[in-house]
C-alpha positions as CSV (number, residue, x, y, z in Angstrom):
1,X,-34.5,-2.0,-22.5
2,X,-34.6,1.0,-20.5
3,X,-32.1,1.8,-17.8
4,X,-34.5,0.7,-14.3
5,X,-35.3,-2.7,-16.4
6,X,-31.8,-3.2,-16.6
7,X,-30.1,-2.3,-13.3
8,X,-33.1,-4.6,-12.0
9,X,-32.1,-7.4,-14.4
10,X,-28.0,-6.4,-13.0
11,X,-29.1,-6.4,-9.3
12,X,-31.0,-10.0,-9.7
13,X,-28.1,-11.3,-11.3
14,X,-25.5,-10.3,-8.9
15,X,-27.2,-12.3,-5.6
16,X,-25.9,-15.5,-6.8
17,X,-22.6,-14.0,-6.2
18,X,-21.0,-13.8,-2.8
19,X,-18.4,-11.3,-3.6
20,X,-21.8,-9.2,-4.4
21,X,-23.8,-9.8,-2.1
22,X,-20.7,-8.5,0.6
23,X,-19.9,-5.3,-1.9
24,X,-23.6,-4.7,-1.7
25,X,-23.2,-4.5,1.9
26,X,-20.8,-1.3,1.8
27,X,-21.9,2.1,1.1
28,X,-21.4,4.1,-2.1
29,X,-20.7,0.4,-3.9
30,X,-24.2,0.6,-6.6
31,X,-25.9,-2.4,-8.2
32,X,-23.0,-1.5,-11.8
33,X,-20.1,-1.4,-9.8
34,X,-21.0,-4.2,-7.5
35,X,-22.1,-6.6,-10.4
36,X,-19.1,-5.7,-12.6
37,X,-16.4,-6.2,-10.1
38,X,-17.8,-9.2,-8.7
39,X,-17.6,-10.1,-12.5
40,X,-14.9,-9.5,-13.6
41,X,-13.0,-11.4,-9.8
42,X,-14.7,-14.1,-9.7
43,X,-14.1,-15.6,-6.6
44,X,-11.6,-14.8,-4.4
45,X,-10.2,-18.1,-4.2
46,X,-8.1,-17.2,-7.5
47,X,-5.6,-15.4,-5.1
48,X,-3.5,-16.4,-2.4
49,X,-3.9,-13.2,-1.0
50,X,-5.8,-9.8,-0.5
51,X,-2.0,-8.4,-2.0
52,X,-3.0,-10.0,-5.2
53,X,-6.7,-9.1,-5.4
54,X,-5.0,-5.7,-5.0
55,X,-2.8,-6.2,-7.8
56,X,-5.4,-7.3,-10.0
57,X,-7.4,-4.6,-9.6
58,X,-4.9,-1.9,-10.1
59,X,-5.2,-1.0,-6.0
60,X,-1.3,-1.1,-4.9
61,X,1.8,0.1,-6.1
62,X,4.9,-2.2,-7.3
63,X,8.5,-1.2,-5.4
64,X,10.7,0.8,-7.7
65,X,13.2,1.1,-5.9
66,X,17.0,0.7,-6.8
67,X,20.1,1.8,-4.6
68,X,19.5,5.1,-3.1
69,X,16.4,6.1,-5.2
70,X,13.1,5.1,-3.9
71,X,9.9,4.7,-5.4
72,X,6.4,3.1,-6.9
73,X,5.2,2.3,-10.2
74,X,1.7,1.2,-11.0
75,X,1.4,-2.1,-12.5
76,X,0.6,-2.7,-16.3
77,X,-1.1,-5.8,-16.1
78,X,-4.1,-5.3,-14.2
79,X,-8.0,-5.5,-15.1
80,X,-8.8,-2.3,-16.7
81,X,-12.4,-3.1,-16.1
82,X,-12.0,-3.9,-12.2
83,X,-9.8,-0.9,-11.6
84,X,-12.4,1.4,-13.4
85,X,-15.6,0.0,-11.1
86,X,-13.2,0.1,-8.1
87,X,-12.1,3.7,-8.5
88,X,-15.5,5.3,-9.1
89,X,-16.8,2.8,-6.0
90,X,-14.4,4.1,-4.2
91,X,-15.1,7.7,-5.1
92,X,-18.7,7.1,-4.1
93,X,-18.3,5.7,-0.9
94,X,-15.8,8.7,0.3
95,X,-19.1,11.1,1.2
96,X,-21.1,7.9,2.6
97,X,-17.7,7.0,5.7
98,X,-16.5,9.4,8.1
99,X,-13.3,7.1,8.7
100,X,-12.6,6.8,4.5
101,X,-13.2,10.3,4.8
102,X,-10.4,11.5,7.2
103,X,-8.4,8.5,5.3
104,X,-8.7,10.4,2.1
105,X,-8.3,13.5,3.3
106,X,-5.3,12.3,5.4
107,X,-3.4,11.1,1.8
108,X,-4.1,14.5,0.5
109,X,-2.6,16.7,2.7
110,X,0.4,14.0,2.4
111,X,0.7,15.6,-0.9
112,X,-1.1,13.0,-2.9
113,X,-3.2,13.9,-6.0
114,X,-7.3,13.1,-6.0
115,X,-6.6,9.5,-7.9
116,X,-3.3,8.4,-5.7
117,X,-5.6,9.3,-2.8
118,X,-8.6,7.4,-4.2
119,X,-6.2,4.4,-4.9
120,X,-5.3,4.4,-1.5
121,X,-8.5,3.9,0.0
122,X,-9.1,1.4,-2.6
123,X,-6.0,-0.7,-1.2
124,X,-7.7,-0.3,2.2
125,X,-10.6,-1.5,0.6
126,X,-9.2,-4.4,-0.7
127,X,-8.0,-5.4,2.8
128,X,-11.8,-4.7,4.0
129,X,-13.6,-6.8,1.3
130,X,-10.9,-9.4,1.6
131,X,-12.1,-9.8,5.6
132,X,-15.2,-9.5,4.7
133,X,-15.8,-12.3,2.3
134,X,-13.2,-14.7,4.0
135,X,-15.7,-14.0,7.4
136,X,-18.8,-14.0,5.8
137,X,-19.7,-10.6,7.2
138,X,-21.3,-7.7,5.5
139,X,-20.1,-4.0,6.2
140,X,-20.9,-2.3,8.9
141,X,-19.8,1.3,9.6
142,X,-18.4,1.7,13.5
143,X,-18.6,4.7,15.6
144,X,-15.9,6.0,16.7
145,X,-14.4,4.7,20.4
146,X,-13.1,8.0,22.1
């Protein structure tokens, strides 16, 4: 099967879905990434929150804190596959968004490194594709009001 025949055959697939049909919506997020996160959530009824959608997908930190020390740990037990298809999303739609732009840009001149930045616009993400699909909207990228 060539490569068109099957990102075709992924993109057909993925409209039952309507966690794909809203990740479709956002810029950067191709027919792969789209169909394998949507695969590998579900729906998003399996969490009581966007905080556990963001867990699952390896998106936020866990506290590690303890007395004066402070401090976050990333989570073992997330979806390797969903965090994979998140972070490369995520590193798509950076050139696509003006606001994940400055976002990105803001966590890196906080000191982060390229991944903890990425991850953090994935968390922000989360929060956005949680809204989304609990609204039945599809993305939509606002100018900014000065």
């Amino acid at each position: 099967m060539d490569i068109k025949a099957l990102d075709h055959s992924i993109k057909t697939t993925a409209v039952g879905s309507a966690l794909a049909c809203t990740l479709q919506s956002i810029p950067g997020f191709g027919n792969t990434t789209t169909a394998e996160l949507a695969g590998e959530v579900g729906t998003l009824d399996r969490f009581e929150s966007e905080a556990g959608l963001a867990l699952y997908t390896g998106m936020a930190a866990l506290d590690n804190s303890s007395g004066k020390k402070t401090g976050a740990r990333t989570p073992r037990q997330v979806n390797t596959r969903a965090k994979a298809a998140m972070m490369v999303a995520i590193a798509r739609h950076l050139p696509h968004v003006p606001a994940s732009r400055a976002y990105y840009d803001k966590k890196r001149a906080e000191g982060k490194k390229h991944n903890q930045a990425i991850r953090a616009l994935g968390r922000q993400m989360i929060r956005v594709i949680w809204a989304l699909v609990k609204h039945e909207r599809e993305y939509e990228i606002r100018a900014k009001i000065t």
